[in-house]
C-alpha positions as CSV (number, residue, x, y, z in Angstrom):
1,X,0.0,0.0,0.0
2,X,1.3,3.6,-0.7
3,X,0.4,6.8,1.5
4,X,0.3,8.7,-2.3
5,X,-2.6,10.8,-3.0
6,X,-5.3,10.4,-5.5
7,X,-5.3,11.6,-8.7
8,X,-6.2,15.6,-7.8
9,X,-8.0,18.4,-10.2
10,X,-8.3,21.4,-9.5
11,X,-5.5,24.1,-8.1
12,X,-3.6,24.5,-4.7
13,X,-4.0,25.4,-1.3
14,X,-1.1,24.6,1.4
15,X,-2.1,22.7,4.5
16,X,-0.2,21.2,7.6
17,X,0.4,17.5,7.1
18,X,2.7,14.6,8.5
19,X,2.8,13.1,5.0
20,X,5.3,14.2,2.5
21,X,3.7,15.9,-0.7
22,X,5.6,17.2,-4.2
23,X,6.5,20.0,-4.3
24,X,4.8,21.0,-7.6
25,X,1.4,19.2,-8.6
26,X,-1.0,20.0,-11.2
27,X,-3.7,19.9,-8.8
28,X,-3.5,21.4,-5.3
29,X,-5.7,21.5,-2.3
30,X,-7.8,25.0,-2.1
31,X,-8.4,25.7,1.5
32,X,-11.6,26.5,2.2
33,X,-13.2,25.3,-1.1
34,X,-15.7,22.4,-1.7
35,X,-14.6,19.1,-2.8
36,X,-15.2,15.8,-4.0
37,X,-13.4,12.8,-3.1
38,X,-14.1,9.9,-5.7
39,X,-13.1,6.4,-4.8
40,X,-13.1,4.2,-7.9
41,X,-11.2,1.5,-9.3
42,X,-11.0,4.3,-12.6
43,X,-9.4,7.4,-11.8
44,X,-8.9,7.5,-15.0
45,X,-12.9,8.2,-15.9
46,X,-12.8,11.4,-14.0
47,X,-13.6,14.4,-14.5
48,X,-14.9,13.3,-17.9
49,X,-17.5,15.3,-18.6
50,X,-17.0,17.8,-15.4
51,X,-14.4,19.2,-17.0
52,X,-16.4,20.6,-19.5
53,X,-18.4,23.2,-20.1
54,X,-19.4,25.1,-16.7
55,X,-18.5,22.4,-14.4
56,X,-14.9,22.3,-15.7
57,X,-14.5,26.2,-15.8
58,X,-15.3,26.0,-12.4
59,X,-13.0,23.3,-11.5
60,X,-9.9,25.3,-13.6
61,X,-11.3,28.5,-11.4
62,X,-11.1,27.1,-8.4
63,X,-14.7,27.7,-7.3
64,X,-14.9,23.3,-6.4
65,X,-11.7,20.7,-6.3
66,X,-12.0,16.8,-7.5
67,X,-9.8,14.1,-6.3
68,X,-9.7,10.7,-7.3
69,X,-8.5,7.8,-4.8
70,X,-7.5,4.5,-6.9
71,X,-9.1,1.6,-5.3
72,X,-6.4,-0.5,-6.7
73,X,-3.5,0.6,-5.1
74,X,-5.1,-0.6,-1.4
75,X,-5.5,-4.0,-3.0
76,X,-4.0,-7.7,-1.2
77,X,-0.7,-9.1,-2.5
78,X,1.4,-9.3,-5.9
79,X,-1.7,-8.5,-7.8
80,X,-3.5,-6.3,-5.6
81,X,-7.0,-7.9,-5.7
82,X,-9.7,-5.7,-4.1
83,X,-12.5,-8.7,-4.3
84,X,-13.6,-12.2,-3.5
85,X,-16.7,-15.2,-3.8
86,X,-19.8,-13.7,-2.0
87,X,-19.7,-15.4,1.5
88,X,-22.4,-18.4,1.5
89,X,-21.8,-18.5,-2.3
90,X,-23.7,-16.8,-5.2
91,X,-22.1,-15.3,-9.0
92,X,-20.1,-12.8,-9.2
93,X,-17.5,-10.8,-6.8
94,X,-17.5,-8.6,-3.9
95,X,-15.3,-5.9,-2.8
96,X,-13.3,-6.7,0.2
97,X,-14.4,-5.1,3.6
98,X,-10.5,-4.4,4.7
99,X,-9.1,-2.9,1.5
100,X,-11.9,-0.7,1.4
101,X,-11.2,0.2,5.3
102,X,-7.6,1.3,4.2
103,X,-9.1,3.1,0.8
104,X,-11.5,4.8,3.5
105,X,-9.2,5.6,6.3
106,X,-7.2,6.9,4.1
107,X,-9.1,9.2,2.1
108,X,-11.1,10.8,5.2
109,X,-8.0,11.2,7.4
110,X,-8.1,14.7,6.7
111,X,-11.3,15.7,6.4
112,X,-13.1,18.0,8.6
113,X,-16.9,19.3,9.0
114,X,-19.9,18.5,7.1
115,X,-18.2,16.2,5.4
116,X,-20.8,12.9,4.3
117,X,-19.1,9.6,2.6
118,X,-21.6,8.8,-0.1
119,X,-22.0,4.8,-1.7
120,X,-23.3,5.3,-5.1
121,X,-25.9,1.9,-4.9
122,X,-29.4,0.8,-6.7
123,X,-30.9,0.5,-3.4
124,X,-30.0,3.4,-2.4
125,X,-32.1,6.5,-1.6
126,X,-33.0,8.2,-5.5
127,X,-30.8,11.4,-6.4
128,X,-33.8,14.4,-6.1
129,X,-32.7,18.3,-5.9
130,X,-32.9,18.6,-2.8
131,X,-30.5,16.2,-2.1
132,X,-28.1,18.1,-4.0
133,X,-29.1,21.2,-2.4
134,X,-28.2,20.0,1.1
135,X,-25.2,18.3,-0.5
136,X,-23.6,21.9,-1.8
137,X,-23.8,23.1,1.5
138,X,-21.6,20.3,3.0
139,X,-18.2,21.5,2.9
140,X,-17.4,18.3,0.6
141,X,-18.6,15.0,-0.1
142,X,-16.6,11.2,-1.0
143,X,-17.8,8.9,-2.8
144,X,-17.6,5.2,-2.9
145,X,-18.2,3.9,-6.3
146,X,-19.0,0.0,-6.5
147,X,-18.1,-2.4,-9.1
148,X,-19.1,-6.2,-9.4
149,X,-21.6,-7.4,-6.8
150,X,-21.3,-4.6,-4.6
151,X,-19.5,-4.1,-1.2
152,X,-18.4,-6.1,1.9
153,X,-21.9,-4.7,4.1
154,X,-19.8,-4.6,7.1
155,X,-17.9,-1.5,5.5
156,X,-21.5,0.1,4.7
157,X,-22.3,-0.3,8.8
158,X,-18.9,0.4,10.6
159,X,-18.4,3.5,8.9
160,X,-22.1,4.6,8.9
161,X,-22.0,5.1,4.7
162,X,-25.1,6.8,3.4
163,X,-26.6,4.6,-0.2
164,X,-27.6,7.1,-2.6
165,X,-29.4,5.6,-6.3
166,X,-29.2,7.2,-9.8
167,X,-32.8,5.5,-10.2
168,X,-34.3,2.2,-10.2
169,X,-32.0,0.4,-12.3
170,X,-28.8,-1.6,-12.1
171,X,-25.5,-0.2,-13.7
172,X,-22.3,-2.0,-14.0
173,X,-20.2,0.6,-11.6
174,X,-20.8,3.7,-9.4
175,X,-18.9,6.3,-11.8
176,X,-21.4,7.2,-14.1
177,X,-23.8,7.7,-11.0
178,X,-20.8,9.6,-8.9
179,X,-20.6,12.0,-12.3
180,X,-24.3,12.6,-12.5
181,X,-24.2,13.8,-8.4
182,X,-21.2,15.7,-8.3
183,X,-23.0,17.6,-11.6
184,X,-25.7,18.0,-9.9
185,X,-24.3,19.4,-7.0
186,X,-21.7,21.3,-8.3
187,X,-24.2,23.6,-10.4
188,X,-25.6,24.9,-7.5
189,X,-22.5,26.1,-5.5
190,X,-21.9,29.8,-5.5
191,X,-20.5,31.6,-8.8
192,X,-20.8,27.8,-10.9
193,X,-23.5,29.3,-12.5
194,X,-22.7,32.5,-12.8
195,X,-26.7,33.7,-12.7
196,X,-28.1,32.6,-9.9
197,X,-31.2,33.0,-10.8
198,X,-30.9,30.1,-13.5
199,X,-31.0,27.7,-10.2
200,X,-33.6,29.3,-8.7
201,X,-35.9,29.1,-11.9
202,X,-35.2,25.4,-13.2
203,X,-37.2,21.9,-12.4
204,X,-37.3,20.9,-8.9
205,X,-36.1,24.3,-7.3
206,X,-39.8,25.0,-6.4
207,X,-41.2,21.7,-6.8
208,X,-42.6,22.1,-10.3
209,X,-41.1,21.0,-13.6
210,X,-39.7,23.7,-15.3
211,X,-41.7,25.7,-18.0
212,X,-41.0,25.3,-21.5
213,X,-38.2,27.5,-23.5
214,X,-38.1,29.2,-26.5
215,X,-35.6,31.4,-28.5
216,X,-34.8,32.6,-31.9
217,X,-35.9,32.1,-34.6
218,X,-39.4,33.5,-33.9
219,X,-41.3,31.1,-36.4
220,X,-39.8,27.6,-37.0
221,X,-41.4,25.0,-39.6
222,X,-44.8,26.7,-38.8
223,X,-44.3,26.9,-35.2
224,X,-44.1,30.4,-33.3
225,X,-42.8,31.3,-30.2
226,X,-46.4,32.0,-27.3
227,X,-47.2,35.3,-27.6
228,X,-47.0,36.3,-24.3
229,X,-42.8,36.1,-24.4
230,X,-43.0,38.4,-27.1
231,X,-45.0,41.2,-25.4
232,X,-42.5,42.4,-22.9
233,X,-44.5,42.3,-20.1
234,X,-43.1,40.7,-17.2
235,X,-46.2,40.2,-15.1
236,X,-47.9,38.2,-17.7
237,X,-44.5,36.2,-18.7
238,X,-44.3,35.0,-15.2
239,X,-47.5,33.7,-14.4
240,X,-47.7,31.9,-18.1
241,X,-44.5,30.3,-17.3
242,X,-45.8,29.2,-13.3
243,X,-49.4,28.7,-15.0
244,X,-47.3,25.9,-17.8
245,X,-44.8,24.6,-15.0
246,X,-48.0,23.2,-12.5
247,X,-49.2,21.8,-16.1
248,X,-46.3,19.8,-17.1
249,X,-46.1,18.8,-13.5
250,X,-49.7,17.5,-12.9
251,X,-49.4,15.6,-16.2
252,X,-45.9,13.9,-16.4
253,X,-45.5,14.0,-12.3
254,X,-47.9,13.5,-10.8
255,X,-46.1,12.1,-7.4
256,X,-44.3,15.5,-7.9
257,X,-48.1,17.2,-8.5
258,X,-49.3,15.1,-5.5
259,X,-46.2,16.8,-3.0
260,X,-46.8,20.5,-4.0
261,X,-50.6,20.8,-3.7
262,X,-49.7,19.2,-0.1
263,X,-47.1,21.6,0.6
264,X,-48.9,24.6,-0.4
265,X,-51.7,23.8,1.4
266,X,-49.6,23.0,4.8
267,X,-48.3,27.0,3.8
268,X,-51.5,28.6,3.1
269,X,-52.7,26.9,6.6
């Protein structure tokens, strides 16, 4: 086992440490700024798409910092397995209990805070905004991202891991899930977006489903932009827009439909 850091994006910040660290990395710890820990088998997968677009100006800004731990290198003898047979038999692998207790140990020996360790997993609790919301007020997150049959359970329980789900389906690792939360989570942090008011105004931030959107040209193949976003009157734009959001919500949500008419009654009470 090596005490070398993951695989870090992102630029640096100097803190106290009993470990020795190069002098010059392309990726150095920001104090102060929120981060993502990813514990994979592929370090290699990240950032993929979070470093592109906003997500990856943000992480060459500075404004949030990615590391990646390699599951491998905390692997058992000459060819550093990290699984084994599924205890009372059963197809397929699972991942070891003690090399993910070094991978863990390892990776939150320095953290500090609101700092929750995250097991991307299909039975899980599903991804929703507000999970993200409370997420991007942590001051960082790590995530555990399974491969094979899973994890050693005892791992899950000693270290009190919280299971989070992309959906209802089963994937064949945690790094596409990990991507899709960090994305999620990252948009929302302050100066990501640069307007604000583009989170505020999107699906989920007040329980609806967002209203539709339109731009130039004014009439495509017949169709024409509503009226109403033409007429420059801001009154009439936004109730159009909260009139069409409870629409799309009551008809393709309606669990989501269901939850708002409950929670504004509970506020008009």
């Amino acid at each position: 086992m090596t005490d070398q850091p993951g695989k870090s994006h992102g630029r640096k910040a100097i803190r106290p440490t009993l470990k020795p660290r190069e002098l010059m990395t392309p990726t150095p710890d920001l104090h102060g700024v929120w981060k993502t820990k990813v514990i994979t088998l592929f370090p290699s997968a990240f950032p993929g798409v979070l470093g592109e677009s906003l997500t990856g100006k943000a992480l060459q800004d500075g404004l949030w910092q990615l590391e990646t731990v390699d599951l491998r290198q905390f692997g058992i003898g000459k060819h550093r397995n990290v699984d084994d047979t599924p205890a009372g038999g059963g197809a397929g692998m699972v991942l070891r209990a003690d090399v993910l207790g070094d991978a863990i140990e390892h990776t939150m020996a320095d953290m500090r805070g609101n700092w929750p360790l995250i097991y991307l997993s299909p039975r899980g609790r599903r991804m929703d905004q507000r999970m993200m919301q409370n997420l991007a007020r942590c001051d960082g997150m790590t995530l555990l991202c399974g491969r094979f049959e899973g994890v050693d359970e005892r791992v899950l329980e000693h270290y009190g891991v919280q299971e989070v789900s992309l959906g209802d389906f089963v994937m064949t690792g945690g790094e596409i899930a990990a991507q899709a939360l960090i994305d999620a989570t990252v948009r929302l942090l302050p100066g990501v977006l640069g307007n604000q008011a583009s989170a505020e105004e999107e699906s989920f931030s007040t329980g609806l489903l967002e209203h539709p959107q339109y731009t130039r040209p004014a009439d495509w193949n017949g169709r024409t932009i509503p009226e109403v976003l033409m007429s420059g009157h801001h009154g009439r734009i936004a109730q159009w827009r909260h009139k069409m959001s409870e629409k799309i919500t009551r008809e393709r949500r309606p669990d989501l439909w269901e939850q708002y008419v409950d929670a504004s009654k509970k506020a008009s009470d």
